[in-house]
N, C-alpha and C positions, 0 to 999 in steps of 0.2 A: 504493500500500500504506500507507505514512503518514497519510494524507488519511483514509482509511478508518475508521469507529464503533471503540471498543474499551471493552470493559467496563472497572468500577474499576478502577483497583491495579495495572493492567497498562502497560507498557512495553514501549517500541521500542528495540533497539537494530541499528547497523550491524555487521557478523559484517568479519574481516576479512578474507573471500575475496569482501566487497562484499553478500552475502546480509543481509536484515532476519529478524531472531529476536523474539523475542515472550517476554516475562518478568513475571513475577506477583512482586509487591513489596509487601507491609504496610506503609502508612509507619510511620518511627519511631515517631511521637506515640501508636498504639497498643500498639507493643509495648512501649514503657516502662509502659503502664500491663497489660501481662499477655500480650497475645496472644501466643499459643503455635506458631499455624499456619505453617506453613515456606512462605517462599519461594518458587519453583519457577520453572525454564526452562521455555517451553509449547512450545517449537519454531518451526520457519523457518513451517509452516502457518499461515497465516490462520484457516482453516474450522476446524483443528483446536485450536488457538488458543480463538480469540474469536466460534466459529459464522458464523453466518447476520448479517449486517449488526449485528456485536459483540454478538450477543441470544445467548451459546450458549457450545458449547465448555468446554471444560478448567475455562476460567478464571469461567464460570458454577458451576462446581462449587466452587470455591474459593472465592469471592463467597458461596455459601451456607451454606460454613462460616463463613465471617468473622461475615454475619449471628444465626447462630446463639451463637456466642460474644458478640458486641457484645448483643444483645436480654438474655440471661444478667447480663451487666454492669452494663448501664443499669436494669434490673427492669422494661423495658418487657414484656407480654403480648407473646409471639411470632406474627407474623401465621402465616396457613396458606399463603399464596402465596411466605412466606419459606421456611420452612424443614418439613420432613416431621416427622410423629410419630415418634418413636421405636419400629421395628420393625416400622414399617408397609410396604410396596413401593415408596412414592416413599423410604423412608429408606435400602431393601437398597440401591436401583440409586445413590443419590446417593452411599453410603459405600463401596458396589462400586467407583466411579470413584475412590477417592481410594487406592486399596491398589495395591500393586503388581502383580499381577497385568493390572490395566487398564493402569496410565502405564506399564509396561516392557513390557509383552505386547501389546498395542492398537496398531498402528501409525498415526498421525496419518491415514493413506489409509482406514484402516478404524474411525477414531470418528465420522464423522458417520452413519454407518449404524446404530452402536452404539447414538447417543444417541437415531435416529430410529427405533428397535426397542425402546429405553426407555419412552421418551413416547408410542408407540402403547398400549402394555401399561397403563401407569398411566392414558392417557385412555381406555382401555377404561370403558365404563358393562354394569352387571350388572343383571338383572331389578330390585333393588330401589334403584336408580337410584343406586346409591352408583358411584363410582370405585373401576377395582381399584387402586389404586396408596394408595387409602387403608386396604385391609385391612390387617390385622394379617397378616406371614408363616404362623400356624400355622392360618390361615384358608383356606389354599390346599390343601385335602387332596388328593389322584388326581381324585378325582369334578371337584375343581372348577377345577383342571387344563384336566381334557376340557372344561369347559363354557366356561373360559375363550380356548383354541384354538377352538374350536365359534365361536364369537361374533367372533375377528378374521380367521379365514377367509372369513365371511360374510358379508364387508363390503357396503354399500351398493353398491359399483360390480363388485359379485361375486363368484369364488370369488378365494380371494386364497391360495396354497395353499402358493406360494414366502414368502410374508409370514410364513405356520404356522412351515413348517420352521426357518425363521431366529428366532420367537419361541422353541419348545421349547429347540431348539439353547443361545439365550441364556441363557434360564433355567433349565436344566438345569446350565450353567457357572457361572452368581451362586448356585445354592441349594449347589451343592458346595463353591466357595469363601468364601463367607460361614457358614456350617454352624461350617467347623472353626475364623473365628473368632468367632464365636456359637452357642454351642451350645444355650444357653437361650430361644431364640426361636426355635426348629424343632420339629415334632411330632418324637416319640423315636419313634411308630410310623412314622411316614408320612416321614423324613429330607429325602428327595427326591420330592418329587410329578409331578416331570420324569422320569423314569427308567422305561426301558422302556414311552417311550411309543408309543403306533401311530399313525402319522402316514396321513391318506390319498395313496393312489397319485396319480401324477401324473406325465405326458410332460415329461420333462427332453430340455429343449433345449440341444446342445451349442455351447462357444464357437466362434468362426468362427476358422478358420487360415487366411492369404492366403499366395501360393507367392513364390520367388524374384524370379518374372519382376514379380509388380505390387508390391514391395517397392522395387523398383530404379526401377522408372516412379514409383511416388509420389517416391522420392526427388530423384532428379532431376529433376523438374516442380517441387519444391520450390528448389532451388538454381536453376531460371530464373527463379523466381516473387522471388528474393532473400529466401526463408527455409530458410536451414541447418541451423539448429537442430533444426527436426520433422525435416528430411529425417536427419540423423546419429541421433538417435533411434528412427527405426525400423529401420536401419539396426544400430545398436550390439543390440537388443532382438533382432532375426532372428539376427543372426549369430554373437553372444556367448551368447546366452541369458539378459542382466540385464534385472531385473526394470523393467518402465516408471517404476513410484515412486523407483526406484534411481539409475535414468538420470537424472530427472530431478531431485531431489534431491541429484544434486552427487557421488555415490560413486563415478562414475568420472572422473577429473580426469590435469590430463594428466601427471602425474608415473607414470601408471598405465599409461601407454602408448609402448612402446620406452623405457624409462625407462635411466639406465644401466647398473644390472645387468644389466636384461634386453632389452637391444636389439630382440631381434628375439620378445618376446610383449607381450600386454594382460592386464592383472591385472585381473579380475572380481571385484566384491566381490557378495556374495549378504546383505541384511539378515535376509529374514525367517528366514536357517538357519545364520548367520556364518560362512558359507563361501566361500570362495577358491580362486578358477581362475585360472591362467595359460595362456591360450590362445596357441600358438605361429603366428607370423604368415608365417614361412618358414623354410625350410631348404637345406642346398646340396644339391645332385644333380648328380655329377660337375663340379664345381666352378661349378656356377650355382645361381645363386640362383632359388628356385622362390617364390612368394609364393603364399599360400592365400587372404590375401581383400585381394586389389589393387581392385579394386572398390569394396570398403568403405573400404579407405584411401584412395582416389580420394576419396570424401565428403567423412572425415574435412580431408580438405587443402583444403576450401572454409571449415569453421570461422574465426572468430575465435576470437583466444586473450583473452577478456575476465576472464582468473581465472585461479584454479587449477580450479575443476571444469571439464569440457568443456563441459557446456551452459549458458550463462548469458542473459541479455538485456539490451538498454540500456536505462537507465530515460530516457523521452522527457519526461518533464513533471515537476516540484515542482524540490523543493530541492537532488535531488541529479543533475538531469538530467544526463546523460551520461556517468553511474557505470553499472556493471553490476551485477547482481542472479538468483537463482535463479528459475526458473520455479515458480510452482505446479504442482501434476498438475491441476487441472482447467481453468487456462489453456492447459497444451501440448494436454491434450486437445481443448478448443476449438480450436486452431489448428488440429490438424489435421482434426479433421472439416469446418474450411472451407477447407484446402488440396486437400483430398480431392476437395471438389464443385468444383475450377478445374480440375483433372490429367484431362484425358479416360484413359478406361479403367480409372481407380483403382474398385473396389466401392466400395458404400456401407455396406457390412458392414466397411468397413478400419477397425482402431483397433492401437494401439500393442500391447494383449494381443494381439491377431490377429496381427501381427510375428512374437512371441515364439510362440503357438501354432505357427506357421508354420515356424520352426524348428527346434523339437520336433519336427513332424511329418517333416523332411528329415533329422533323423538317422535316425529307422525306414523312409525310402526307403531311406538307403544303407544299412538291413540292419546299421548298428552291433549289436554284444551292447549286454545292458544292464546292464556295468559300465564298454562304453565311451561308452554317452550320457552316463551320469551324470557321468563326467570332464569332460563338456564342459559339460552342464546345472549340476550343481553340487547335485544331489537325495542327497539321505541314504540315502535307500530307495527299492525297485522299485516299490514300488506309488503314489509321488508321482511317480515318474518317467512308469509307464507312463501317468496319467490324462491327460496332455497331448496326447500324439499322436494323429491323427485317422485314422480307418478311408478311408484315400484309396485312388479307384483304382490309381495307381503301386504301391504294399502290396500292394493284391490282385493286382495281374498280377505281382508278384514272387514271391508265395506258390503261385498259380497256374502257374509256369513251373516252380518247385521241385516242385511234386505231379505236375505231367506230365511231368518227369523221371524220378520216382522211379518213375510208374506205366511209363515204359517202360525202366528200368532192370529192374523186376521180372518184365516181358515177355520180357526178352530172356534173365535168369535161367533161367526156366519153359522154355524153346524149347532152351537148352542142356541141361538138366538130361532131358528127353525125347531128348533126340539122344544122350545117356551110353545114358542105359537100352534106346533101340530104337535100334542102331547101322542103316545101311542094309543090304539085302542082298549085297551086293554084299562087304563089310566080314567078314558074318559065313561067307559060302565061305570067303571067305581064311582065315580061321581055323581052317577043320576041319582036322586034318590030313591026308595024305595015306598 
């Protein structure tokens, strides 16, 4: 990680749970002579950081201010590769990134996608060979919206359709947040040219949920293979419901687990909805102790304790070999799609979100309501709750068992309710009097 490109200005530092962070710093020498630009932490991400081999990221954006103020300075003519015209589309998305809305709302896992929905839009080229990223905002009316969507759907390698959805989406979000703090660079007719737009149809493919059973085989193929860490990770993601970037990023650490207040739970922390589960690990039943996920703690008790967060790694090579360190999410990721291909039986569809789908899916086997998954998941609302669970067979022969119940619950109803009214013969002599 050290070794590693980093644009200007940027710094390394050690965290002291052993983790390397990433810090955007103006030397003194220019803010004594004015610069105004702040500071900034860019986070423990690399990618999110410093991009793609330090060509990228946060700190690209920060760079282009500095630029821009320094050319201002010196009365040098501002290149075009520095810095965007003022109100043009490379200017909204560059100034988009520096508002809060992006650095507190944008989670480090989801800027590089950000920036690579950015730069597709801006290297858009239109019939008269211009870049859209070089219009002017008020240039972009409905009509030229549609023609805009039209032309990165249709990409060279073909329909590109999920590309659309995630462009509108985007831009629908920078034309409403920048709007209200520029309001003089937006049509007054046309405010939003993203709005109400009609996206074409398109077969959405759902994410994969893997079951208990190859949960538990990945993991322990993992702990023979002498890697703990993916295995406690998929593991913690099934069974808690935290989120993979969360896992892995450090927020659950072992203070969070049988801690001493709370002996016998694991405290879940949830980033992207700041919510907090205390999942209970056992309880007594007639004076014994019952444990709910012995299995899972069985994992856990292969970990080392290299830290405070639970998953960490040894750094094997530079300066600080034999310190520990946080994992990236596209390192863990990596790991395990190559742990995956050594576990006989594991799918090739297994990933850490398929974990967590997976568990989602097994609260709606056991038929939980849905205020009691949410307790467990840690969702706001039913309708982020419901989107996770998968239409599995288990669901239908459960819904199936409940309908063929009631249908002969209703049968049996119908056959009494004839037997009131047509009593047999026999029934109605006796009742005549005599």
């Amino acid at each position: 990680m050290l070794e590693r490109a980093r644009p200007r200005f940027v710094e390394v530092r050690r965290l002291a749970d052993g983790a390397v962070a990433f810090y955007f710093r103006v030397p003194s020498y220019y803010r004594a002579l004015g610069c105004e630009i702040a500071n900034e932490p860019l986070g423990t991400s690399y990618e999110a950081a410093c991009g793609e081999n330090g060509k990228g990221g946060r700190a690209a954006t920060l760079n282009a201010l500095f630029d821009e103020w320094n050319d201002h300075r010196t009365g040098e003519p501002i290149a075009q590769s520095k810095i965007a015209r003022y109100g043009s589309i490379d200017w909204l998305f560059r100034q988009y990134k520096t508002e809060k809305a992006y650095t507190e709302k944008v989670s480090p896992r989801s800027r590089p996608d950000y920036e690579r929905i950015m730069q597709l839009i801006c290297d858009t080229v239109g019939k008269s060979g211009r870049r859209i990223g070089e219009r002017q905002i008020i240039e972009v009316t409905p009509r030229a919206a549609d023609k805009i969507y039209e032309k990165i759907i249709n990409g060279p390698d073909g329909l590109r359709l999920r590309q659309g959805e995630k462009v509108v989406g985007l831009c629908r979000k920078v034309w409403r947040i920048m709007r209200r703090l520029h309001p003089e660079l937006f049509d007054k007719k046309h405010p939003n040219p993203w709005d109400d737009f009609t996206l074409k149809s398109r077969t959405k493919s759902k994410k994969h949920a893997v079951t208990r059973d190859e949960v538990y085989k990945f993991a322990w193929g993992c702990i023979e293979l002498g890697r703990p860490e993916p295995a406690a990770v998929a593991v913690i993601c099934f069974e808690w419901l935290q989120r993979p970037e969360n896992v892995v990023a450090g927020l659950l650490t072992w203070p969070d687990y049988r801690s001493k207040n709370w002996p016998h739970a694991v405290r879940i922390e949830h980033h992207k909805n700041k919510a907090l589960v205390w999942h209970p690990l056992e309880e007594a039943v007639a004076g014994e102790s019952v444990k709910f996920y012995a299995e899972a703690e069985d994992v856990l008790s292969h970990l080392p304790k290299l830290g405070i967060p639970m998953i960490m790694r040894r750094i094997e090579k530079g300066e600080y070999k034999g310190d520990a360190k946080l994992w990236s999410y596209p390192g863990m990721e990596k790991a395990v799609q190559q742990l995956r291909k050594k576990i006989d039986g594991v799918s090739q569809l297994f990933t850490l979100d398929a974990c967590r789908h997976g568990g989602m899916t097994e609260l709606e086997e056991a038929e939980l309501t849905d205020g009691q998954g949410r307790a467990l998941s840690g969702h706001k609302t039913s309708q982020a709750y419901r989107g996770y669970a998968k239409e599995t067979m288990k669901r239908a022969l459960a819904a199936t068992r409940k309908r063929h119940a009631h249908l002969l619950a209703q049968k049996h109803f119908e056959e009494q309710r004839v037997d009131e009214t047509h009593p047999p013969e026999t029934t109605r002599k006796l009742a005549v009097p005599q």
